[in-house]
DRENDO-1510 file (C-alpha; in Angstrom, 1 decimal, always signed):
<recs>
REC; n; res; u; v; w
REC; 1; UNK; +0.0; +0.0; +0.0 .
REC; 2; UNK; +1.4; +3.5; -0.8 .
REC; 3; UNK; +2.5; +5.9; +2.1 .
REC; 4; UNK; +0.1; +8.4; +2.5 .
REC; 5; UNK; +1.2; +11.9; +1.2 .
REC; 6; UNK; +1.1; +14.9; +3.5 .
REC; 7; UNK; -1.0; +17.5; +3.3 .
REC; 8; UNK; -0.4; +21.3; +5.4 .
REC; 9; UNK; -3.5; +23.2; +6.7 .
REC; 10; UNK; -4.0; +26.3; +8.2 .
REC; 11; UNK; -7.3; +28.1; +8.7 .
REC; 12; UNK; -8.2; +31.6; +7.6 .
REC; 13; UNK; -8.1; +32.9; +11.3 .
REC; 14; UNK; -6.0; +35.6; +11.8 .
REC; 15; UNK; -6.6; +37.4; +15.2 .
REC; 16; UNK; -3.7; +38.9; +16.1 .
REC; 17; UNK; -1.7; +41.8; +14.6 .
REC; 18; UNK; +1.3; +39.5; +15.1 .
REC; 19; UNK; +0.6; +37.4; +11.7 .
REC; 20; UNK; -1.7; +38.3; +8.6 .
REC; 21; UNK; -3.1; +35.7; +6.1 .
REC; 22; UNK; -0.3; +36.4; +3.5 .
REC; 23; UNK; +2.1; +35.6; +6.2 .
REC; 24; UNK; +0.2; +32.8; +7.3 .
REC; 25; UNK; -0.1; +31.4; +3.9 .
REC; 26; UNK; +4.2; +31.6; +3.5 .
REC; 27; UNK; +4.5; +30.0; +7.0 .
REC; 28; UNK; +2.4; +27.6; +5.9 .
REC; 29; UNK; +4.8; +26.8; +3.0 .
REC; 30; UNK; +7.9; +26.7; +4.5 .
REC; 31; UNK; +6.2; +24.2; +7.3 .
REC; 32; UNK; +5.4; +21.7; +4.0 .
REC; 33; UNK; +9.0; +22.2; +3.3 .
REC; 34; UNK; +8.8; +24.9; +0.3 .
REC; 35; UNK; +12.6; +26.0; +1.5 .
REC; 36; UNK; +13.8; +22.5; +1.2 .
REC; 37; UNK; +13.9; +23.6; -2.5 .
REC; 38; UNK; +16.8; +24.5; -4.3 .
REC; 39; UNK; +15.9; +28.0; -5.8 .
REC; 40; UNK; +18.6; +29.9; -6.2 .
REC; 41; UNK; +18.9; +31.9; -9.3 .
REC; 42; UNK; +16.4; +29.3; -10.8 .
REC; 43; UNK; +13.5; +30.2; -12.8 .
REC; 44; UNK; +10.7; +30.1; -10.7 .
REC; 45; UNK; +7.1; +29.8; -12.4 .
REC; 46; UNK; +4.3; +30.5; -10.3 .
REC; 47; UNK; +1.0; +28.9; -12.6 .
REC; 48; UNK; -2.0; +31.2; -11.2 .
REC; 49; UNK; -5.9; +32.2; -13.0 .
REC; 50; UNK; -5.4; +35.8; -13.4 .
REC; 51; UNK; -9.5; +36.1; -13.3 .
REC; 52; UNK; -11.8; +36.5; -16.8 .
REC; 53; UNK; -12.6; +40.2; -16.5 .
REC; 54; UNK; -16.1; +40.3; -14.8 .
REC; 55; UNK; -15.1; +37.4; -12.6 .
REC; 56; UNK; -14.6; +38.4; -9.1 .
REC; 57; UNK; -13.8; +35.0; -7.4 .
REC; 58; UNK; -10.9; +34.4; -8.5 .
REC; 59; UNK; -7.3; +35.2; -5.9 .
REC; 60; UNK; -6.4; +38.3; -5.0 .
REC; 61; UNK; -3.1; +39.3; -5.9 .
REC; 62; UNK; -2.0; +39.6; -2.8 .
REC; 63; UNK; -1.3; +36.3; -2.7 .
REC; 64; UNK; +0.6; +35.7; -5.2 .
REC; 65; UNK; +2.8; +38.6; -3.7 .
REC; 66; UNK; +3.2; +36.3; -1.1 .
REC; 67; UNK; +4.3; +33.2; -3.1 .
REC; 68; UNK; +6.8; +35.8; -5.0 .
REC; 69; UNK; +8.1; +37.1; -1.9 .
REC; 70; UNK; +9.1; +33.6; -0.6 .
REC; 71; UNK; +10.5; +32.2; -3.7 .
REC; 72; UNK; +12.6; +35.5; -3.9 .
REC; 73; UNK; +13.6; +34.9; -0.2 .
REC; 74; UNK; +15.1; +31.3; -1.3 .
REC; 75; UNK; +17.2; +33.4; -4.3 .
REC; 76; UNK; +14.3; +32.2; -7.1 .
REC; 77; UNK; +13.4; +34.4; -10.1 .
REC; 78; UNK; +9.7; +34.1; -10.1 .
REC; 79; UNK; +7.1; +35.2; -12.8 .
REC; 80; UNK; +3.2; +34.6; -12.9 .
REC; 81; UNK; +2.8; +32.2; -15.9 .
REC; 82; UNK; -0.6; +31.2; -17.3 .
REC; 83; UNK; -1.0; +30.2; -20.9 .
REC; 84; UNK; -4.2; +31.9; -23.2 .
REC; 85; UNK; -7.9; +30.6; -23.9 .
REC; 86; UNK; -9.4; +28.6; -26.2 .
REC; 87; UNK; -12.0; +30.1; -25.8 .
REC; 88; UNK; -13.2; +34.1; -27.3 .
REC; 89; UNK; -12.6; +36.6; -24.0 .
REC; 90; UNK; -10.0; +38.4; -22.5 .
REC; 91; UNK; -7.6; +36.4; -22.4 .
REC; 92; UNK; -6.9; +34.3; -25.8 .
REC; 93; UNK; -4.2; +36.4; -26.8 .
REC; 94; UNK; -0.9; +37.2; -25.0 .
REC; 95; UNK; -1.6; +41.0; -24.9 .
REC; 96; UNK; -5.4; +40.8; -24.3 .
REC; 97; UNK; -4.3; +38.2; -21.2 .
REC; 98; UNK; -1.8; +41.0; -20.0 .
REC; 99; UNK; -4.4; +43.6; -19.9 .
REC; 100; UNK; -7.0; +41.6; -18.2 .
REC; 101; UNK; -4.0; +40.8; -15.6 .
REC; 102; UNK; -2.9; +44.1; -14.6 .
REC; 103; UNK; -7.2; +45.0; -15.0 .
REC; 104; UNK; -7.8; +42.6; -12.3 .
REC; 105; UNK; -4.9; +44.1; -10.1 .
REC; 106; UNK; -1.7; +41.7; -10.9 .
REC; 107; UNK; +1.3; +44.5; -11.6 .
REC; 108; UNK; +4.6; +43.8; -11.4 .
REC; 109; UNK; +4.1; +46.5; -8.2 .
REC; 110; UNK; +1.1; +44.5; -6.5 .
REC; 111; UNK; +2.6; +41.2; -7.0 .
REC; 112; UNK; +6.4; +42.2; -7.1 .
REC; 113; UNK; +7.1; +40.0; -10.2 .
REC; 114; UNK; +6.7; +39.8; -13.7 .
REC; 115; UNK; +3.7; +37.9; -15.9 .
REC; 116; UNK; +4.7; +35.5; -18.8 .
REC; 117; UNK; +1.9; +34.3; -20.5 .
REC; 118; UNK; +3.2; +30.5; -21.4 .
REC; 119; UNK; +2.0; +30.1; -25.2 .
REC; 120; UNK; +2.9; +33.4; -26.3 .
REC; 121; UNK; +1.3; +35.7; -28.3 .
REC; 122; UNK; -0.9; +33.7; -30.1 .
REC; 123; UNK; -1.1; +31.1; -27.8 .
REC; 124; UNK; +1.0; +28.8; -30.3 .
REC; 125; UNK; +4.6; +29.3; -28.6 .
REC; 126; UNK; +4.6; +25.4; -27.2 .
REC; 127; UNK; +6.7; +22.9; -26.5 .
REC; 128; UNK; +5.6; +19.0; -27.4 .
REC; 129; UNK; +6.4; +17.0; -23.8 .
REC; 130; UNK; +6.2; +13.0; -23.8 .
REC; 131; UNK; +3.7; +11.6; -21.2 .
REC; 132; UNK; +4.8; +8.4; -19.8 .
REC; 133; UNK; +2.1; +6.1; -19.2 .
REC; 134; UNK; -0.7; +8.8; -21.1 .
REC; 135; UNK; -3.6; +6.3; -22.6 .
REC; 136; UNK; -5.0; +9.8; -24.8 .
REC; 137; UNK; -1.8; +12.0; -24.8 .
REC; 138; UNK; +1.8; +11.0; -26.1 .
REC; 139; UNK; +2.3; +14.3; -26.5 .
REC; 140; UNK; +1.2; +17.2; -24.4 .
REC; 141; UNK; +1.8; +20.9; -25.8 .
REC; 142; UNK; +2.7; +23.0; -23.0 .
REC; 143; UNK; +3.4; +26.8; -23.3 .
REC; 144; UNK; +7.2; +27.3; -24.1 .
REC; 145; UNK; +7.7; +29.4; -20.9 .
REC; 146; UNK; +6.5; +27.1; -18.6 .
REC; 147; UNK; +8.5; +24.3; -19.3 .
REC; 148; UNK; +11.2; +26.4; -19.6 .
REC; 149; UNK; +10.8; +27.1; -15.7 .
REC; 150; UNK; +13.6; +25.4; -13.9 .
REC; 151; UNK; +11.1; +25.4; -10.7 .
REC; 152; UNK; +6.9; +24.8; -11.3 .
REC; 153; UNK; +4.8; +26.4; -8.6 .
REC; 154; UNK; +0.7; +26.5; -8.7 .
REC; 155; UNK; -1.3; +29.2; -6.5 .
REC; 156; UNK; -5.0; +27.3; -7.2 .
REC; 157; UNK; -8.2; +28.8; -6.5 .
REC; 158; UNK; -10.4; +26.0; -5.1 .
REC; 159; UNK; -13.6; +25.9; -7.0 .
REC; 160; UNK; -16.2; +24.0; -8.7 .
REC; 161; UNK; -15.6; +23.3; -12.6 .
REC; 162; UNK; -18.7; +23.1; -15.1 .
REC; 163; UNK; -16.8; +20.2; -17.3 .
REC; 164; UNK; -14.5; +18.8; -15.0 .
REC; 165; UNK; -16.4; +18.9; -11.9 .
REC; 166; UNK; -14.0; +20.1; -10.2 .
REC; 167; UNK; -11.2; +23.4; -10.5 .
REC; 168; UNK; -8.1; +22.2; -7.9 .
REC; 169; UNK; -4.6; +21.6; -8.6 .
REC; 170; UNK; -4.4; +19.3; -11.4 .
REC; 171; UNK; -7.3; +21.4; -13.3 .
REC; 172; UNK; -4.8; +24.6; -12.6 .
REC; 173; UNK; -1.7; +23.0; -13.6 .
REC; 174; UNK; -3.1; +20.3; -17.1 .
REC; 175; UNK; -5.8; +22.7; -18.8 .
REC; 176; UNK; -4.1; +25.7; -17.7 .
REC; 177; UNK; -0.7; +25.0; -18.8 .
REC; 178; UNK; -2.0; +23.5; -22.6 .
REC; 179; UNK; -1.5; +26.0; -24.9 .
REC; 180; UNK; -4.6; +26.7; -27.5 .
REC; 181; UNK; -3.3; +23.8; -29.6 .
REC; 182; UNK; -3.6; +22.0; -26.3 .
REC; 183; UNK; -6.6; +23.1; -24.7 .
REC; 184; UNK; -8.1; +22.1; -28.1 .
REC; 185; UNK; -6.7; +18.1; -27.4 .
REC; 186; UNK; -8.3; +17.9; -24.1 .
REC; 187; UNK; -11.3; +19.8; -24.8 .
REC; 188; UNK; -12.5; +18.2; -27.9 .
REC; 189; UNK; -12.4; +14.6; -29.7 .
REC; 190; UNK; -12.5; +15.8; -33.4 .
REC; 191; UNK; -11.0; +18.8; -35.4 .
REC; 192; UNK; -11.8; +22.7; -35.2 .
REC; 193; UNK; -14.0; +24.1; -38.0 .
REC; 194; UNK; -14.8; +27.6; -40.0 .
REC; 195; UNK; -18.4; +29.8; -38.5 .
REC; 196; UNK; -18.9; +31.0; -42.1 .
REC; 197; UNK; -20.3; +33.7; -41.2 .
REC; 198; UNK; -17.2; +35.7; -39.1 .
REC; 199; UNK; -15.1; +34.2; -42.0 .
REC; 200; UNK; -13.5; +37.3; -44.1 .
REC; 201; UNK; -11.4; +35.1; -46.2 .
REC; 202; UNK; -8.1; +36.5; -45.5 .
REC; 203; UNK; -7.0; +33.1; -45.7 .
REC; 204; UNK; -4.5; +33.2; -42.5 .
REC; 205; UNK; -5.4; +29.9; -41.8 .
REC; 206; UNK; -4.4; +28.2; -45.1 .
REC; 207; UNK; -1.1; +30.2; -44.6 .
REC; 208; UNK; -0.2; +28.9; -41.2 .
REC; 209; UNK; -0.9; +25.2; -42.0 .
REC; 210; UNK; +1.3; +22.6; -42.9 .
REC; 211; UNK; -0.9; +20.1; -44.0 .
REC; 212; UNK; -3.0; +22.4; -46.6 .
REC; 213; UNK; -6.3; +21.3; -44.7 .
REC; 214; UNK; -7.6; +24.7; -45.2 .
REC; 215; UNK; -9.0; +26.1; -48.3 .
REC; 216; UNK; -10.8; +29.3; -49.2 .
REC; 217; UNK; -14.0; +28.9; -52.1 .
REC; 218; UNK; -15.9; +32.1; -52.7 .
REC; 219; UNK; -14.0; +34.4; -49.7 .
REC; 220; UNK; -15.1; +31.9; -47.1 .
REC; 221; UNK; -12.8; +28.8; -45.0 .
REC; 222; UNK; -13.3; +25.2; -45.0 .
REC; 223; UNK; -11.4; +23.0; -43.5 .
REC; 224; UNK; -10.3; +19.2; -44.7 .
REC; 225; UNK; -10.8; +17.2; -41.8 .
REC; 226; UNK; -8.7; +14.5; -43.9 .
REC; 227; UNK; -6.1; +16.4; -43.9 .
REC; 228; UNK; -5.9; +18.1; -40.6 .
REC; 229; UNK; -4.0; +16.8; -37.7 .
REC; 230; UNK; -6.1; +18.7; -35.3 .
REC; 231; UNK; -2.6; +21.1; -33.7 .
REC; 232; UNK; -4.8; +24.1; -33.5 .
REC; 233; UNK; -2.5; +26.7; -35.5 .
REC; 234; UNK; -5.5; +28.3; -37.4 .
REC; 235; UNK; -7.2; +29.1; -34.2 .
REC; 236; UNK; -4.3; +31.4; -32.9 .
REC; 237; UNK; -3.9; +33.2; -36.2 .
REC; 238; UNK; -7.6; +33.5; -37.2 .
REC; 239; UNK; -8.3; +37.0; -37.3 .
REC; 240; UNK; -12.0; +37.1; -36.5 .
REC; 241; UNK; -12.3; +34.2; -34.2 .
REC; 242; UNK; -14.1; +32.3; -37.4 .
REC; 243; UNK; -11.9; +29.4; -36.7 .
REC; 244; UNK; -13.3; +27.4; -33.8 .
REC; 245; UNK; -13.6; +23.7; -31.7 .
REC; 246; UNK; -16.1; +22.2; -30.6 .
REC; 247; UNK; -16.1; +21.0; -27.0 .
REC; 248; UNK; -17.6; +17.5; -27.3 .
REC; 249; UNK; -15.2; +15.5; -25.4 .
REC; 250; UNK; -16.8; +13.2; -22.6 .
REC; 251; UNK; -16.1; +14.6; -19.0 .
REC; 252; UNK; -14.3; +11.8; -17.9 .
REC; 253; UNK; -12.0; +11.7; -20.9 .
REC; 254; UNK; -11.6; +14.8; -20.2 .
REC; 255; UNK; -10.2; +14.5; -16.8 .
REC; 256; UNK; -8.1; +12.0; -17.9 .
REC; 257; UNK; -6.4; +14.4; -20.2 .
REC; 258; UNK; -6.4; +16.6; -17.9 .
REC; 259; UNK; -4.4; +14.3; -15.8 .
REC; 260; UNK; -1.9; +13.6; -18.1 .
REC; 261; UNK; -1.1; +17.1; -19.3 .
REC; 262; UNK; -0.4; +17.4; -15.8 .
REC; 263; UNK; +2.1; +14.5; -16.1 .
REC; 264; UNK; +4.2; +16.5; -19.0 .
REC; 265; UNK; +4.0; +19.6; -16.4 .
REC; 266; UNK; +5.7; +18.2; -13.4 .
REC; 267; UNK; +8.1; +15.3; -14.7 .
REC; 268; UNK; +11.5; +16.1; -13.9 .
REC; 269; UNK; +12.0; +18.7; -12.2 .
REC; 270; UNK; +10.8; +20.0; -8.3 .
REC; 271; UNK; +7.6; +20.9; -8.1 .
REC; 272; UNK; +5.5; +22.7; -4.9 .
REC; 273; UNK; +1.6; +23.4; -4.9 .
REC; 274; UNK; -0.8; +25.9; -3.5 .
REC; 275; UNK; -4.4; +25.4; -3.2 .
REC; 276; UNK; -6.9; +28.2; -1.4 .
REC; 277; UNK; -10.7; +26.8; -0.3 .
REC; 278; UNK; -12.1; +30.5; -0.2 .
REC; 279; UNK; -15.2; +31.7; -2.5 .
REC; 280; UNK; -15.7; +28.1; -3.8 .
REC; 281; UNK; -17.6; +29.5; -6.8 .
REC; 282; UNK; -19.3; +26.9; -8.9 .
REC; 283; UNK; -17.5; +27.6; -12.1 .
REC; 284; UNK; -14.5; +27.9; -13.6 .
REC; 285; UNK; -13.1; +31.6; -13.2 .
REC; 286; UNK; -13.0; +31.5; -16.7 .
REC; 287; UNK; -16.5; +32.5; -16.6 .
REC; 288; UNK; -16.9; +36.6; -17.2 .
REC; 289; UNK; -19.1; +36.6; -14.3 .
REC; 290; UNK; -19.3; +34.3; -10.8 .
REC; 291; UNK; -22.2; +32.6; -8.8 .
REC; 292; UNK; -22.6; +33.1; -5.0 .
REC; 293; UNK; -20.1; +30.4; -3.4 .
REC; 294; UNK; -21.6; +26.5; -2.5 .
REC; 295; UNK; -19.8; +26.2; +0.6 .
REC; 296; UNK; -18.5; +28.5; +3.4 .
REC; 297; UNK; -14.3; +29.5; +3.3 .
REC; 298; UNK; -12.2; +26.7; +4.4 .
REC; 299; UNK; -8.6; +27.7; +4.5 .
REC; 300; UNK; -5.2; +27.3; +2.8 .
REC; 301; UNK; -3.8; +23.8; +1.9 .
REC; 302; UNK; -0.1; +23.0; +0.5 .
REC; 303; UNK; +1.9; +19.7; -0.6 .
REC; 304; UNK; +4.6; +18.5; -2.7 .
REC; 305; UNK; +1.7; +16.2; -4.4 .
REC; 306; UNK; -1.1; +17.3; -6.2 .
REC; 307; UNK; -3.3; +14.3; -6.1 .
REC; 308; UNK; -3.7; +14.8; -2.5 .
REC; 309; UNK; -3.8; +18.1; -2.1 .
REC; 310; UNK; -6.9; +18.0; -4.7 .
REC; 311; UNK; -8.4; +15.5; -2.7 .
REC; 312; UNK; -8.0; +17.0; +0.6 .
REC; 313; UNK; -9.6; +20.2; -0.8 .
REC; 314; UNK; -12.6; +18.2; -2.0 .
REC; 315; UNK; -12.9; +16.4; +1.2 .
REC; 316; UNK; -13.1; +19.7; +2.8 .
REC; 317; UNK; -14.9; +21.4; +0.7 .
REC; 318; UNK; -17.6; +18.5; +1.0 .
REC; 319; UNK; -17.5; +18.4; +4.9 .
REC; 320; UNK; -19.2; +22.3; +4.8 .
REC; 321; UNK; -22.7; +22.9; +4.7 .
REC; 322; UNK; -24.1; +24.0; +1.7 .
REC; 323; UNK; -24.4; +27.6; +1.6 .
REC; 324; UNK; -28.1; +28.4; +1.4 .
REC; 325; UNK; -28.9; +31.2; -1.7 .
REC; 326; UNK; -26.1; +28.8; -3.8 .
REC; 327; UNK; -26.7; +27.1; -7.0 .
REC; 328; UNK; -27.4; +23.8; -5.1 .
REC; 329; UNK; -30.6; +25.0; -3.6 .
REC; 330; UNK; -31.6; +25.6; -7.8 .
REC; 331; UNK; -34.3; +23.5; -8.6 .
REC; 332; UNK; -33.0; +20.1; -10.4 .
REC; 333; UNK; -30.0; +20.3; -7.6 .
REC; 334; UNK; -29.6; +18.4; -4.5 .
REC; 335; UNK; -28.3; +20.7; -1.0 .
REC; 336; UNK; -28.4; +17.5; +0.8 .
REC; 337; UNK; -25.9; +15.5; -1.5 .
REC; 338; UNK; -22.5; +15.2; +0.7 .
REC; 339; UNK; -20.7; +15.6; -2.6 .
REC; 340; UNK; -21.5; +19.3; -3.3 .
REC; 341; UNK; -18.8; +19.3; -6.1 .
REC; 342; UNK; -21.0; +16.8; -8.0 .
REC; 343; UNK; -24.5; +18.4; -7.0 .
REC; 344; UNK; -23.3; +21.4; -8.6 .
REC; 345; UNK; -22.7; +19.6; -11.9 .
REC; 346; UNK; -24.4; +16.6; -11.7 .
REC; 347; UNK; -22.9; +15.0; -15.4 .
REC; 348; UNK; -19.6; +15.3; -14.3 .
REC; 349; UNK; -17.2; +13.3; -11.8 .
REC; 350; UNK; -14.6; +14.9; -10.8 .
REC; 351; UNK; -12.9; +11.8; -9.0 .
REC; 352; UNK; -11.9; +10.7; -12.5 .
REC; 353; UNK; -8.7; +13.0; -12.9 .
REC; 354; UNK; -7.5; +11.9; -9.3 .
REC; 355; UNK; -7.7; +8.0; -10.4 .
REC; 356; UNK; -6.0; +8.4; -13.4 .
REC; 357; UNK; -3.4; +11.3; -12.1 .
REC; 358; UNK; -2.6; +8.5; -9.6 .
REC; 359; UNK; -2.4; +5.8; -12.3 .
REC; 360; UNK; +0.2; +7.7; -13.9 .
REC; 361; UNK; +1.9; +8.2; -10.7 .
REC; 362; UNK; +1.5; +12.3; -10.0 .
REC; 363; UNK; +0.8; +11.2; -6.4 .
REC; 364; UNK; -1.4; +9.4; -4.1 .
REC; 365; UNK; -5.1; +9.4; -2.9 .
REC; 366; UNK; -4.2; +8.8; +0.7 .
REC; 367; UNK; -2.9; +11.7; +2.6 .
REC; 368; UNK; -2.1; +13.0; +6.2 .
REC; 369; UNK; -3.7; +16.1; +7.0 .
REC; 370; UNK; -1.2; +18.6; +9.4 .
REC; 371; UNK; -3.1; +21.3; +10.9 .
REC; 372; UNK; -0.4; +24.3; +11.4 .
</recs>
């Protein structure tokens, strides 16, 4: 039977002037052994949500200030990293991401660090990174930046997740470390096509592509689903957003992607993760908007695995009383389900990505929880 990982705790109380949360949050770092980590002058990336503009459950910055204080304390050169959406917002292109960023308060002055978005520009910088053991991934394509880290830290909002079920570590570090190209492998089973009707005919797309799947008739795109390999070029460089995916990949294949994009993340090299149980929204912060939370605040939780520090969150998320006004006291929802993860979302199952992130061997199940 595998050792049980450890998990750190601490609470959200602060009652004396002596210690505030941010404070709280690096003690509670260096307890699970964050110093024991070799930082100095190392590239140190710090894999956060920076918030969908209109979302306002997502972390303050203040703590990643926190985080980038202590990694700068052990001589690391940190940087917030996230890579850019599949998705049309404010955030599917390097500078668009940027300015939602510093919108939603993370400067270089509030957080005391730079941001790199991980995929670049256009959100096709990547690197292709073998997963050992992945059933639906050889090859994961992570943002260039972030594998270029020489240290990988994740500051994870705690949340629910409208696909996955769950938004915790692995969620942070799989889907949010794909570039577009990437995104587009977990999120979907088939091959992007053209909306017609935002087409212009610029023919960017048939440009960018080495396997001439796209072709232009009469000013509009279509694309050869024959001939495409389904690496998501013509979605970064697509003008009008014409060029699309369709998300119609199962949940649970999902999660299992998810999973193993988080293998190509973490292999090789040391690794330290962050998750905070406070406004456990139902969505993703990806959403331009946020529901009321499901569950009261928890606290903070860190661990050098990310299996059990997802399954400790959800444990303690699940241990609150649903919050009454929440989306699980919606009609076709269940308050009294002690899963409130899976009320929320009821066609999902988030315990999928833990199984499988296990299988691979990201971590364990099992964990000791150390109250601090």
């Amino acid at each position: 039977m595998a050792e049980k990982a450890k998990v750190y705790f601490a609470d959200f109380r602060a009652p004396s002037w002596r210690e505030n949360l941010p404070q709280k949050l690096a003690r509670l770092m260096m307890t699970a052994g964050f110093g024991e980590i070799d930082m100095d002058g190392k590239f140190v990336a710090i894999k956060i949500h920076f918030g969908e503009p209109g979302n306002l459950a997502y972390l303050r910055p203040n703590w990643a200030r926190a985080v980038a204080d202590l990694v700068k304390s052990q001589g690391g050169k940190p940087f917030l990293t996230d890579c850019n959406t599949l998705y049309i917002g404010g955030r599917k292109n390097a500078l668009d991401h940027i300015e939602s960023a510093y919108v939603n308060g993370f400067t270089p002055y509030s957080t005391g660090c730079h941001i790199l978005i991980g995929d670049g520009l256009k959100g096709s910088d990547e690197v292709c990174v073998p997963v050992r053991g992945g059933e639906y991934v050889k090859e994961a394509k992570i943002g260039r930046a972030i594998m270029d880290a020489d240290v990988f830290v994740t500051l994870t909002h705690f949340k629910g997740h409208e696909q996955a079920g769950m938004g915790g570590c692995l969620k942070n570090i799989g889907m949010g470390c794909g570039s577009r190209a990437g995104k587009m492998e977990m999120h979907s089973s088939g091959k992007p096509h053209v909306e017609r009707e935002l087409c212009i005919g610029c023919g960017a797309c048939a440009k960018i592509c080495a396997h001439g799947a796209p072709s232009i008739t009469d000013r509009k795109a279509s694309i050869d689903h024959a001939k495409c390999v389904g690496c998501g070029r013509c979605l970064a460089v697509c003008p009008k957003d014409a060029v699309q995916n369709d998300y119609d990949e199962a949940p649970a294949i999902l999660n299992k992607k998810i999973a193993e994009y988080s293998k190509a993340v973490v292999d090789g090299r040391p690794c330290f993760h962050v998750s905070l149980v406070v406004d456990v929204s139902p969505c993703c912060d990806c959403h331009g908007e946020n529901d009321v939370p499901i569950t009261p605040d928890v606290g903070m939780f860190a661990s050098f695995d990310p299996v059990a520090l997802d399954q400790a969150c959800a444990d303690a998320v699940n241990a609150q009383s649903a919050l009454p006004g929440s989306v699980l006291f919606d009609e076709g929802h269940d308050a009294a389900c002690p899963d409130h993860l899976t009320a929320a979302h009821a066609d999902t199952d988030w315990r999928v990505c833990l199984e499988h992130a296990e299988k691979l061997g990201l971590g364990v199940r099992e964990y000791e929880l150390i109250k601090i």
